[in-house]
C-alpha positions in Angstrom: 109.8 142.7 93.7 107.5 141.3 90.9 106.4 137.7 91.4 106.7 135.4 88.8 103.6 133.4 87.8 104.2 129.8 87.3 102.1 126.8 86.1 101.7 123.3 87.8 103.7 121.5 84.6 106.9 124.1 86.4 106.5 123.8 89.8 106.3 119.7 88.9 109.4 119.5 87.4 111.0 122.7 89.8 110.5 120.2 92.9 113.1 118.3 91.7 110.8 114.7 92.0 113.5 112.8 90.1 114.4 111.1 93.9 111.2 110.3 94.0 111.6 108.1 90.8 115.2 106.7 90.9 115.5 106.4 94.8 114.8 102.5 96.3 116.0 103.0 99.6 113.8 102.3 102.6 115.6 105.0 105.0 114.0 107.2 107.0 115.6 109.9 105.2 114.2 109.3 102.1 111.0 108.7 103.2 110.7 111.6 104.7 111.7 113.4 101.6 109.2 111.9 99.4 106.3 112.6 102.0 107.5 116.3 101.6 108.1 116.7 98.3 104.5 114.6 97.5 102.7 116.9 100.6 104.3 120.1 99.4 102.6 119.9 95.4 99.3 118.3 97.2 99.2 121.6 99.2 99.7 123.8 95.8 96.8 121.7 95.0 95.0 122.4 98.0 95.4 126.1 98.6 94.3 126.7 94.5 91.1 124.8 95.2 89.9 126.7 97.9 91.4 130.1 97.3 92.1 130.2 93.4 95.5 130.9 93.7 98.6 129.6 96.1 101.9 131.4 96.9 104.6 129.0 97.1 107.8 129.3 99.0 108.9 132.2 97.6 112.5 131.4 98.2 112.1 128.2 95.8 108.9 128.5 93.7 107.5 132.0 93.6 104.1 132.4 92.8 101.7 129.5 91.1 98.6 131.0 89.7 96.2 129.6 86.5 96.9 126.6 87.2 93.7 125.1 85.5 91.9 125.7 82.2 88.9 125.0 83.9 87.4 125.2 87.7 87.5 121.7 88.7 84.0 120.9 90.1 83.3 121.1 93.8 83.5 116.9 94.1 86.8 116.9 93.0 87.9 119.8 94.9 86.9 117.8 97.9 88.4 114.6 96.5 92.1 116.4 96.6 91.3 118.2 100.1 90.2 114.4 101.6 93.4 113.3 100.2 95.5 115.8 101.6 94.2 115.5 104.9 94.4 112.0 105.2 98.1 111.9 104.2 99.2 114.3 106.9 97.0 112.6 109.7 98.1 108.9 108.8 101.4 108.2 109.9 100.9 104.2 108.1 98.3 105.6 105.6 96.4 102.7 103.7 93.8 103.1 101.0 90.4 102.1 102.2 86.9 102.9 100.7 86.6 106.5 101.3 90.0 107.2 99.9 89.5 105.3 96.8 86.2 106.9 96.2 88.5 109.9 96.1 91.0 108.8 94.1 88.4 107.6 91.2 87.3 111.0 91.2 90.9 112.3 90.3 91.8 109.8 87.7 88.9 109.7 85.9 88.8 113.8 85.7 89.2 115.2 82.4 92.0 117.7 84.1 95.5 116.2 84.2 96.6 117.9 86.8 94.1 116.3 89.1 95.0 113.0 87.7 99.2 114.1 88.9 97.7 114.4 92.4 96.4 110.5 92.1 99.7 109.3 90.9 101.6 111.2 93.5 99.3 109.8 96.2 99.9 106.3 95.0 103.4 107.0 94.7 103.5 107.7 98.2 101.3 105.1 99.5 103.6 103.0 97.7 106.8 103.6 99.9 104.5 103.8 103.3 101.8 101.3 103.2 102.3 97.9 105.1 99.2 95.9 103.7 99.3 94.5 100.1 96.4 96.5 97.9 93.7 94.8 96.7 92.7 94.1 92.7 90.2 96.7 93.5 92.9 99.1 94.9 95.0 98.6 92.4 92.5 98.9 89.2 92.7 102.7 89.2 96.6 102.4 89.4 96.9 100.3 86.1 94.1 102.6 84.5 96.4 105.7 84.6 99.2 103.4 83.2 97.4 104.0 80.0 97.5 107.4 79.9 100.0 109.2 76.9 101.4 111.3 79.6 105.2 110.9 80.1 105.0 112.4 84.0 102.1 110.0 84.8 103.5 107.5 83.3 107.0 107.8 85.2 105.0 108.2 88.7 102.6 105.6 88.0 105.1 102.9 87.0 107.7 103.6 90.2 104.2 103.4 92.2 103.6 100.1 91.1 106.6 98.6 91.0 107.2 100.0 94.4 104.1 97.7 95.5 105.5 94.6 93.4 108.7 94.8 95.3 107.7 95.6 98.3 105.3 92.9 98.6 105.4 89.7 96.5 101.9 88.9 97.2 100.9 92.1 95.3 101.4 89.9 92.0 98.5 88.4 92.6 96.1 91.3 93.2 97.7 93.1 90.1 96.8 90.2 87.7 93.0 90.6 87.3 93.8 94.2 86.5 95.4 93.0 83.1 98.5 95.0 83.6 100.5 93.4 81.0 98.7 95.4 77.7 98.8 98.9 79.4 102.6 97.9 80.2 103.6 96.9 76.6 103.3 100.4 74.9 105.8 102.2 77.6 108.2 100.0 76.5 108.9 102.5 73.7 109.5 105.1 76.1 111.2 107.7 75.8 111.9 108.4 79.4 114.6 106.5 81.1 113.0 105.7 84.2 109.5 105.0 83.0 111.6 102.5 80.7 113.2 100.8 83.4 110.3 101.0 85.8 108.3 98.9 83.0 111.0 96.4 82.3 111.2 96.0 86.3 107.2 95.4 86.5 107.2 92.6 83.4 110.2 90.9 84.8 108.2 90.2 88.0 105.0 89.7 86.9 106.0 86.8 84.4 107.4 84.6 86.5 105.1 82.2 85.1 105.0 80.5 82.1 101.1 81.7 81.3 102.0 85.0 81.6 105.5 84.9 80.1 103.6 84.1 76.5 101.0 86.7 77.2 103.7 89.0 77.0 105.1 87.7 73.8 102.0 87.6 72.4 101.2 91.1 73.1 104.8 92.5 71.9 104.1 90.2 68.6 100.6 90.0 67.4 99.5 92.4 64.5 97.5 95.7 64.8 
């Protein structure tokens, strides 16, 4: 029987990742389903990268092939493969030096889908990691906030209010980042749960008075 070819955009949305968006529960169950669902589209990742194709369950996905426009350049292919790796070696994975390097190299890539892999990485480090991130951490993070991308922008926001809840200290690492203007436009979302992830993030981070009036300054002052 004939394959059918899918791109990334379908095998994104055919993983069914809306648990990975609406789901705040610390079981083990659910963790375990995000670290498969993130693993399994890391791998898809992966095996194109090295091979130039990847055969997905065929029970589920099919075949995946042309996923990119354009070879991604050797540094970035070993960017996602150091990723990968480290997420399936790591049972308490945190982001250190190495990893960041990595993740800079995805976000700042012209190729969206290699900018998906960051969020999801984030995403997952989110629900896992037991040390607050640092401002330097966390700088990349707020940086794909301000992508126009309504899947980034749904990952990206549950990633960081994942680390806001999870650890109240992470307010202060997020504030020299200047979350607050990449926030406001997603506030005119579309999407449900970027929506409410956004609200979530601005209800916590102003909690102060300072940054309470940032905020209405930023929703109020003139282009």
């Amino acid at each position: 029987m004939e394959q059918r070819r899918k791109t990334c955009a379908e095998l994104f949305e055919e993983c069914d990742l809306s648990h990975l968006i609406t789901e705040k529960s610390n079981s083990k169950k659910v963790l375990d389903s995000v670290r498969n669902s993130v693993q399994y589209i890391l791998k898809c990742f992966f095996h194109f990268l090295t091979c130039g194709c990847c055969y997905a369950d065929n029970k589920q996905f099919g075949f995946i092939g042309n996923l990119y426009d354009h070879e991604p350049s050797e540094m970035e292919k070993q960017a996602l493969v150091n990723l990968l790796r480290y997420l399936e070696t790591e049972e308490s994975p945190t982001i250190e030096f190495p990893h960041l390097i990595s993740l800079r190299i995805l976000i700042y890539s012209d190729n969206i889908e290699l900018q998906l892999s960051a969020a999801l990485f984030y995403l997952e480090i989110s629900e896992r990691i037991d040390d607050c991130p640092t401002s330097v951490t966390l700088s990349p993070l707020i940086d794909l906030l301000r992508r126009k991308d309504d899947r980034l922008n749904r990952i990206t926001t549950q990633a960081l209010s994942n680390f806001l809840m999870r650890m109240p200290a992470c307010k202060a690492e997020v504030y020299p980042c200047q979350p607050i203007p990449a926030l406001i436009p997603l506030l005119e979302s579309k999407n449900h749960d970027t929506l409410c992830n956004t609200i979530a993030i601005l209800t916590i981070l102003t909690t102060t008075s300072k940054n309470f009036f940032f905020v209405l300054f930023c929703l109020y002052i003139p282009e």
